[in-house]
C-alpha positions as CSV (number, residue, x, y, z in Angstrom):
1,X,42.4,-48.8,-21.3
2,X,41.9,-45.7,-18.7
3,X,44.1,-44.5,-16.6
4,X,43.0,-45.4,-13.2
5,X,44.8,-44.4,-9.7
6,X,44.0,-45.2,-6.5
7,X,44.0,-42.0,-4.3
8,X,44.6,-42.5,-0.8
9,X,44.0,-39.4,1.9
10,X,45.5,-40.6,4.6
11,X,48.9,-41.1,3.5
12,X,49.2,-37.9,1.0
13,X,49.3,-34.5,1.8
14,X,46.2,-32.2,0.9
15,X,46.3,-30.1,-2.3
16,X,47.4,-27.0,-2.1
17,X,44.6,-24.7,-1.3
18,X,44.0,-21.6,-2.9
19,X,42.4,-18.9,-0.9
20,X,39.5,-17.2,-2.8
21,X,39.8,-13.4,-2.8
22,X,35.9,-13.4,-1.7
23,X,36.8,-14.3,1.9
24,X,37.8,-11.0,2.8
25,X,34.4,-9.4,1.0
26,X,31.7,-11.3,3.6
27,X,28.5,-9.6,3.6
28,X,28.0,-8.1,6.8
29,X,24.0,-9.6,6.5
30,X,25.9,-13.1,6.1
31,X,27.0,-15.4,8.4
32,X,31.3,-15.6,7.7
33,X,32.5,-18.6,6.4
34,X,35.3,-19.9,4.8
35,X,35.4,-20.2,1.2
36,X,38.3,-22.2,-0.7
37,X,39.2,-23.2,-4.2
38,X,41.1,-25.8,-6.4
39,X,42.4,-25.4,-10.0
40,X,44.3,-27.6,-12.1
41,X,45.2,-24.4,-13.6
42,X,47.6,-23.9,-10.3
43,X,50.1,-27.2,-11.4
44,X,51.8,-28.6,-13.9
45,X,50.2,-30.4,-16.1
46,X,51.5,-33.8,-15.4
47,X,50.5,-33.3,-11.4
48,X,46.6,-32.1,-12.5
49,X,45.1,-35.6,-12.2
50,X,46.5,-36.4,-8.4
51,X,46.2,-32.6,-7.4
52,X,42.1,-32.5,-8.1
53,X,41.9,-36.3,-6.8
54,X,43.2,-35.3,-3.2
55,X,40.9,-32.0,-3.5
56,X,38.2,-34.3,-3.9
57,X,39.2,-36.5,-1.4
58,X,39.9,-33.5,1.7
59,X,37.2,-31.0,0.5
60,X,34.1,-34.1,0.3
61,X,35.0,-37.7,0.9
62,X,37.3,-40.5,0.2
63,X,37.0,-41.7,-3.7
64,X,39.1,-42.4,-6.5
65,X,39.1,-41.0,-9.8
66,X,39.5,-42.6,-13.2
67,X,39.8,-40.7,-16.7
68,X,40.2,-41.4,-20.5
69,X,43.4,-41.7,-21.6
70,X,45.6,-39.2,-23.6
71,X,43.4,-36.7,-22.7
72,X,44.1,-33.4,-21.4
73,X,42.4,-32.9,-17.8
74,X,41.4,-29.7,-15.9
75,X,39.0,-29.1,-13.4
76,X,37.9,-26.3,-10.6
77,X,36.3,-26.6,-7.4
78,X,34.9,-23.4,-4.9
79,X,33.9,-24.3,-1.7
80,X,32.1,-22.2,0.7
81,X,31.6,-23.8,4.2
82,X,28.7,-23.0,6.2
83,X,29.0,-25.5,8.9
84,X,26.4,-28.0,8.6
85,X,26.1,-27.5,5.0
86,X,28.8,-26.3,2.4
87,X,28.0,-25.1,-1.6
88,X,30.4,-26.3,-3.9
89,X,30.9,-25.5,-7.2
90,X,32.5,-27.8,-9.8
91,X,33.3,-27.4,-13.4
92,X,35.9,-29.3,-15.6
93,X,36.5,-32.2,-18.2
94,X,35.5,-36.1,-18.8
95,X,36.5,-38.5,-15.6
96,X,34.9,-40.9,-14.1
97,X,34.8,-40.8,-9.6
98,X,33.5,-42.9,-7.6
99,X,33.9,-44.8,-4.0
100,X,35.1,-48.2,-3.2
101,X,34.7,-50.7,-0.1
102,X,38.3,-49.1,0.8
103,X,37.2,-45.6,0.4
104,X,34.2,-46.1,2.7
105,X,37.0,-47.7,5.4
106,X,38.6,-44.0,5.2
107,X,35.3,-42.0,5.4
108,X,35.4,-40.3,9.1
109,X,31.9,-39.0,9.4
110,X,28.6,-39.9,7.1
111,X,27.4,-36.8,4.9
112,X,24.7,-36.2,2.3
113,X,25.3,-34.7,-1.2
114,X,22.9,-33.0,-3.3
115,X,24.3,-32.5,-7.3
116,X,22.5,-30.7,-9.6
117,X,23.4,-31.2,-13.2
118,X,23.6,-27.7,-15.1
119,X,25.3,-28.8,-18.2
120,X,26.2,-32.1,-20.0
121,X,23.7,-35.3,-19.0
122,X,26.2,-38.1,-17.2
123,X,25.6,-41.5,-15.6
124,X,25.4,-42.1,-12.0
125,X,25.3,-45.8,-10.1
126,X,23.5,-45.2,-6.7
127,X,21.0,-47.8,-5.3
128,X,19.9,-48.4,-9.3
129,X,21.5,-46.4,-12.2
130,X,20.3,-42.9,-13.6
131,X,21.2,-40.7,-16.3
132,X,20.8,-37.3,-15.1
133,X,20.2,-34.9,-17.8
134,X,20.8,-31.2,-17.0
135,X,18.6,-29.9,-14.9
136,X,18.1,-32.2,-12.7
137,X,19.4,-33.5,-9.2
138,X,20.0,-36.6,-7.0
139,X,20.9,-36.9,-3.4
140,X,23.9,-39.5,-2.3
141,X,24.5,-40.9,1.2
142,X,28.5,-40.9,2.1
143,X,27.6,-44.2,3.6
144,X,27.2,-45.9,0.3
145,X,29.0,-47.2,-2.8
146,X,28.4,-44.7,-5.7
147,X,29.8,-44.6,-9.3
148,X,29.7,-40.9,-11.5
149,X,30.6,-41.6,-15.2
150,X,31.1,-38.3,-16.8
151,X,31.7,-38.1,-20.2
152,X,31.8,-35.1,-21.8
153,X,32.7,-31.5,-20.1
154,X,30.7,-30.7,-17.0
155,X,29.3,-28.5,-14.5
156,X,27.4,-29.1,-11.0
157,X,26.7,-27.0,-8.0
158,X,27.3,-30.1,-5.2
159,X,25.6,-29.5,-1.7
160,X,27.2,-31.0,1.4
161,X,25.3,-31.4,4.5
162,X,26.3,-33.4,7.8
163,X,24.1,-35.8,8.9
164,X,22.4,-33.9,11.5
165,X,21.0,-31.3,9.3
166,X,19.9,-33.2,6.6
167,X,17.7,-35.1,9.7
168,X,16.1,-32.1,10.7
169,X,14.0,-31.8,7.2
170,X,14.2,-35.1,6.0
171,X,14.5,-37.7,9.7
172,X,14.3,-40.7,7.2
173,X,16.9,-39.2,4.1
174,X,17.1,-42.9,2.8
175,X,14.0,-42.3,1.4
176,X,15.1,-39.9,-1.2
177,X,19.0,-41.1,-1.8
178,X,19.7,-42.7,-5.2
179,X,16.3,-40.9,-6.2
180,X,16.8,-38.9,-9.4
181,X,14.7,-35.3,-8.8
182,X,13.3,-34.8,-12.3
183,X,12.5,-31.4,-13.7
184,X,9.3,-31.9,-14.5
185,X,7.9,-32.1,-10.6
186,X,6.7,-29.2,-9.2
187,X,9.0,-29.3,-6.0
188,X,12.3,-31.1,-7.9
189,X,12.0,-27.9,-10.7
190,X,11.5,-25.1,-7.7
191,X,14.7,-27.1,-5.8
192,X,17.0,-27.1,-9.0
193,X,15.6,-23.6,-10.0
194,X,17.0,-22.2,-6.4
195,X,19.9,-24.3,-6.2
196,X,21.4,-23.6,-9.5
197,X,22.9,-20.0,-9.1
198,X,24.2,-20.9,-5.7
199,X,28.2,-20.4,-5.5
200,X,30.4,-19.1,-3.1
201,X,30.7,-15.6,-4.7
202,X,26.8,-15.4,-4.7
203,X,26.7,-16.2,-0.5
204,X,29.6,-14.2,-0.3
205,X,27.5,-10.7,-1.3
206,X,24.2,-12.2,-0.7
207,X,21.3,-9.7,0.6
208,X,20.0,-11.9,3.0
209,X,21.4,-14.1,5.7
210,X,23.2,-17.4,4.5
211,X,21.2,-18.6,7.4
212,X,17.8,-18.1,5.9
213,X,19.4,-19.5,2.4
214,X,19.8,-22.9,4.1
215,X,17.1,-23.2,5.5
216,X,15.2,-22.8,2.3
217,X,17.1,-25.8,0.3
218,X,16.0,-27.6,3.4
219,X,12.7,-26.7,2.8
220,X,12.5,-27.4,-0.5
221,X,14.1,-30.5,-0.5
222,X,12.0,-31.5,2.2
223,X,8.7,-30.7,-0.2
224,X,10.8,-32.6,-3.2
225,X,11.0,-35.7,-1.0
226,X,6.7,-35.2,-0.3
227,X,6.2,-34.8,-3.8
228,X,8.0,-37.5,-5.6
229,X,6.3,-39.7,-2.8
230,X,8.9,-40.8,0.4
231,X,8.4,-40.9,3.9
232,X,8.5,-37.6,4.0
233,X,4.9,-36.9,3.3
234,X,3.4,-35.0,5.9
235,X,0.8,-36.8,8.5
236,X,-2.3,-35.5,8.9
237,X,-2.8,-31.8,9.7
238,X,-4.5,-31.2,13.2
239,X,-6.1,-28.6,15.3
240,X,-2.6,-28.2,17.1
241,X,-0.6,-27.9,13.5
242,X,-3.2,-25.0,13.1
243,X,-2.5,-23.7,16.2
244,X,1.2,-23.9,16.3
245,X,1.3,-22.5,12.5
246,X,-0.3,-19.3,13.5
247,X,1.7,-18.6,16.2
248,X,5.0,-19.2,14.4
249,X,3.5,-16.8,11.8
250,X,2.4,-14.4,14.9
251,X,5.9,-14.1,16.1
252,X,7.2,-13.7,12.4
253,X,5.4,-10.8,12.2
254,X,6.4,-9.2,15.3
255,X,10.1,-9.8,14.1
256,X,10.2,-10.1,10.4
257,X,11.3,-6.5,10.1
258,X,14.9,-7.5,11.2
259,X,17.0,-7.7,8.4
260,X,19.1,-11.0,9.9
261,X,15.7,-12.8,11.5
262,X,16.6,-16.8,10.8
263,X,14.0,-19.8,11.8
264,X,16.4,-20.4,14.8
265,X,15.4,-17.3,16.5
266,X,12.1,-18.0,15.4
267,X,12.1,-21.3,16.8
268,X,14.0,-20.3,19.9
269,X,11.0,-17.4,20.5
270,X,7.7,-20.1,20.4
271,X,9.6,-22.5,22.3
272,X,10.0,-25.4,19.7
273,X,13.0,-27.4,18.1
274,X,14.3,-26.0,14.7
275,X,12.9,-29.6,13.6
276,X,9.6,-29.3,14.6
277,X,9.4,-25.4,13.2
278,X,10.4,-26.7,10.0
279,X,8.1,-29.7,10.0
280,X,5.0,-27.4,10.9
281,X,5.2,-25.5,7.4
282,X,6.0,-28.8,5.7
283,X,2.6,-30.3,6.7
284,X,1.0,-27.0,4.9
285,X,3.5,-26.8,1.9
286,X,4.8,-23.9,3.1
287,X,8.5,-22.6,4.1
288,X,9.8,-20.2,6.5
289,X,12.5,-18.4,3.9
290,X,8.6,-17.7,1.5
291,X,6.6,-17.0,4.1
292,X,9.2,-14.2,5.7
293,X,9.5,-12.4,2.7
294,X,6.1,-12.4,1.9
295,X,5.2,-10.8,5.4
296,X,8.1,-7.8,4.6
297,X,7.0,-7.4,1.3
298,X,3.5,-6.5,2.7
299,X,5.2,-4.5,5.6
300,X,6.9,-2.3,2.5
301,X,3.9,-2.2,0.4
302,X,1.9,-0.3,3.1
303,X,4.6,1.9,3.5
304,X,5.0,2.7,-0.5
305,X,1.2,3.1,-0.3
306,X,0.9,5.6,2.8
307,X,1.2,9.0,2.6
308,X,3.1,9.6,5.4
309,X,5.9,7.5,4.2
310,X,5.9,9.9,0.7
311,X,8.8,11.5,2.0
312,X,10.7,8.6,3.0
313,X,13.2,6.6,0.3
314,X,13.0,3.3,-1.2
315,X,16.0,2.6,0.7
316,X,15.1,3.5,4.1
317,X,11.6,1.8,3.1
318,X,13.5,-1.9,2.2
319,X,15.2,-1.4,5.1
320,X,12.2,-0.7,7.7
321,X,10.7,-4.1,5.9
322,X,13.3,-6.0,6.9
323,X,15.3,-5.9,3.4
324,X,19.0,-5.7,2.8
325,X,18.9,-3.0,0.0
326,X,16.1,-1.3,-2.5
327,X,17.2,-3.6,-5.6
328,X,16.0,-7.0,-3.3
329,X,12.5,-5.0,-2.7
330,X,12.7,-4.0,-6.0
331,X,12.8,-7.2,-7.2
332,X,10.5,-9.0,-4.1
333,X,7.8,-6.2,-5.3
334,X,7.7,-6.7,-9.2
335,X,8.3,-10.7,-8.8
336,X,4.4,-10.3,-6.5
337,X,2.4,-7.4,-8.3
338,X,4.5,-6.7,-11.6
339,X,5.0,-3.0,-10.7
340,X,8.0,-1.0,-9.3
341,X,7.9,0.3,-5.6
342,X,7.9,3.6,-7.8
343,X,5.1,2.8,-9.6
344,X,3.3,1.7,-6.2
345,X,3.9,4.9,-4.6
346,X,2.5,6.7,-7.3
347,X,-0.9,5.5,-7.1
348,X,-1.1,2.3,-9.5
349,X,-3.4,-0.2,-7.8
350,X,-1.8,-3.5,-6.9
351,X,-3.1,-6.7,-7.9
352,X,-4.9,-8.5,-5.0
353,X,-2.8,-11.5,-3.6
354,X,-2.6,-13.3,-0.7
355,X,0.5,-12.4,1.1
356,X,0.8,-16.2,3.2
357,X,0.1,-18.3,0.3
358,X,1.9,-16.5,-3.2
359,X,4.6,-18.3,-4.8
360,X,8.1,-17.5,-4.3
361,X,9.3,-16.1,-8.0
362,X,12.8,-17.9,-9.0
């Protein structure tokens, strides 16, 4: 029979918290936040079990645990928390979690999870059942009784977001909870694809503004929700979408070449909500995080291509374009033409594409 304990937050201390080393290393294109971490590896292994049950319990939301018995348990969790949303990364062995009547009486404030599976398949009880094989993702409402059945080793990257984001790309989010995002949509494959390398090391010494990273999970889990069919499907495109479209884009333009631009400041500029900015490239499958880089990366191709920019570095070029460093327009060129910014400059013709419409490359 497994071992099953009841963990109960308000009446036990917090686990220990172990400061990651990466807080003092924030990239000054980042917004700060604060990162911490959780290993078994830091107790005894008799105290493993009720150490990572209260990190669970602090760091998300109320739940009890439940694991095989006579078998050796370790787990790891990195948080990084970036206000309205927080990445979390979570590795470890077989247990079962999930959240009773009781647990929902201790929840504080309602939240919104997003798990993508990158390793063994598990079962999760959520408004119907799913097995989620690696991969793919499903987003859970705090609000609501959930069951996660893992049985074999495991790894996730585990989004947090507080109500109040998650309404500002998705205003009816019950829509998509419980859902599983399968890997073979378009939108569910780009949102995993994105998702999956997120950690808080890689936000930590990220090129771009954490900022403009959230808001492109929002985005694409916004055009997830649209493709697998919610309320989230766009309503008819009209003359005022157009209008209010191009002058987001005008204003992008203007301003794209600052290295920490976000869609706030964007937002703030036309005189809109953040929600309705959002919602205007929703209704044309579009997202602000694309759409910026794809207006830089034409600013630095002109450049590369100019002779009066021969003199100039790569460097100094990424950063007149609005990039952080030459290895992002490095990468931002070759993922759009297949050439180097070296071999641009030298005179190779670049393929023709449409700088508003081209795919972001994972």
């Amino acid at each position: 029979m497994a071992e099953s304990r009841q963990v109960d937050v308000a009446r036990s201390m917090p686990p220990p918290c172990v400061p990651s080393a990466m807080e003092s290393a924030v990239n000054p294109a980042s917004q700060a936040f604060k990162t911490s971490r959780w290993s078994t590896d830091e107790v005894a292994p008799h105290e493993r079990f009720d150490y990572y049950a209260n990190a669970l319990s602090s760091a998300l939301v109320p739940m009890s645990l439940e694991r095989p018995p006579a078998q050796e348990f370790t787990a790891e969790m990195v948080v990084g928390d970036l206000g309205g949303m927080a990445v979390v990364r979570q590795h470890g062995t077989a247990h079962r979690c999930f959240v009773t009547s009781r647990d929902l009486g201790r929840n504080q404030e309602r939240s919104f999870h997003l798990l993508v599976n990158l390793r063994s398949a598990w079962n999760m009880e959520h408004r119907g059942r799913s097995r989620m094989a690696p991969g793919e993702a499903i987003l859970t409402d705090s609000a609501m009784l959930w069951d996660i059945d893992i049985g074999a080793d495991y790894e996730f990257v585990h989004l947090k977001f507080s109500e109040h984001w998650m309404r500002q790309w998705l205003p009816s989010p019950g829509s998509l909870v419980g859902r599983r995002i399968a890997m073979d949509s378009t939108w569910g494959r780009a949102l995993s694809a994105f998702i999956a390398p997120l950690s808080p090391a890689v936000l930590q010494h990220s090129p771009l503004p954490v900022a403009l990273i959230a808001d492109q999970v929002g985005s694409l889990l916004a055009l997830a929700g649209q493709d697998m069919g919610g309320t989230t499907t766009a309503p008819p495109r009209g003359r005022a979408d157009h209008a209010l479209l191009e002058g987001i884009k005008d204003c992008m333009r203007q301003l794209c070449t600052s290295p920490t631009l976000t869609a706030s400041d964007v937002a703030g500029a036309v005189g809109v909500s953040l929600r309705t900015f959002h919602r205007c490239f929703q209704r044309f499958d579009e997202t602000f995080g694309t759409t910026l880089t794809q207006m830089r990366c034409v600013h630095a191709l002109r450049m590369l291509e100019s002779p009066l920019f021969r003199r100039v570095g790569v460097g100094e070029i990424a950063r007149r374009a609005g990039f952080c460093d030459a290895s992002h327009l490095c990468r931002v060129v070759r993922a759009r033409t297949g050439l180097t910014p070296g071999q641009v400059r030298s005179g190779e013709r670049v393929p023709a594409f449409n700088p508003e419409t081209a795919e972001e490359q994972p």
